[in-house]
C-alpha positions as CSV (number, residue, x, y, z in Angstrom):
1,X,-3.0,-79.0,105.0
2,X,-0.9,-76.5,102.9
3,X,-0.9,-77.2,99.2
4,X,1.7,-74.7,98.1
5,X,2.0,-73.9,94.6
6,X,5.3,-72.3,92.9
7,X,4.2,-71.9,89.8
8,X,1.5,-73.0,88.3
9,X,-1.5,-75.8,88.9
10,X,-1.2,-78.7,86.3
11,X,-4.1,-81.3,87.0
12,X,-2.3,-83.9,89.0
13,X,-2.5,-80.8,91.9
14,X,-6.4,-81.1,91.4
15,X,-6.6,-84.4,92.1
16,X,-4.7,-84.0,94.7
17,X,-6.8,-81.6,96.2
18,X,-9.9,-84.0,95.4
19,X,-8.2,-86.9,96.8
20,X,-7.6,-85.5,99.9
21,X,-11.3,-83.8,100.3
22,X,-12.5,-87.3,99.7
23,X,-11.2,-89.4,102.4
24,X,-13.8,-90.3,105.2
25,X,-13.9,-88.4,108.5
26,X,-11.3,-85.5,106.8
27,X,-10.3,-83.5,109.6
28,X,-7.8,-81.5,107.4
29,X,-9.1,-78.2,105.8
30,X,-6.7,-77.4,102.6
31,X,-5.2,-74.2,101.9
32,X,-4.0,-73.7,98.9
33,X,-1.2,-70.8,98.0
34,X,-0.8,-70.0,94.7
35,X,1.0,-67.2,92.2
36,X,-2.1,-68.1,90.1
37,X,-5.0,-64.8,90.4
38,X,-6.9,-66.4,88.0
39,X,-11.0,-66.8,88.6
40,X,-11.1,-70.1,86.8
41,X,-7.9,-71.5,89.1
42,X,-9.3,-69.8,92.1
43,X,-13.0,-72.0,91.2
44,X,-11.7,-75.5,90.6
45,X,-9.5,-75.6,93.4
46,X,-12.8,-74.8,95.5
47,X,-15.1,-77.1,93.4
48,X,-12.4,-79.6,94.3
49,X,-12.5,-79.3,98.3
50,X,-9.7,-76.3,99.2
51,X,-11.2,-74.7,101.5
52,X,-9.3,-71.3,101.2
53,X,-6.7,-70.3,98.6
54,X,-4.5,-67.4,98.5
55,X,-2.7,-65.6,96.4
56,X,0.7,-64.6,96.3
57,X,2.7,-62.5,97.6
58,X,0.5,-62.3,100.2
């Protein structure tokens, strides 16, 4: 799954990504793309279950 973020995070997108790293048997791995290049962003997306995220332009 592609979580693809214009601008920036706000913390319904986190529990988004938490919600979906939850579910049972997840097959999904999440990707998030964001104009964000901040550490802190770039940490609670991953402490939330992305599995990658990526900056952009890319």
């Amino acid at each position: 799954m592609i979580l693809d973020y214009a601008g920036t995070k706000n913390s319904s997108d986190i529990i988004k990504i938490r919600d979906i790293s939850n579910y049972e048997d997840n097959p999904l791995l999440i990707l998030v793309l964001s104009l964000s290049d901040k550490l802190t962003d770039k940490i609670e997306s991953f402490d939330c279950g992305a599995d990658e995220y990526i900056v952009k332009p890319y």
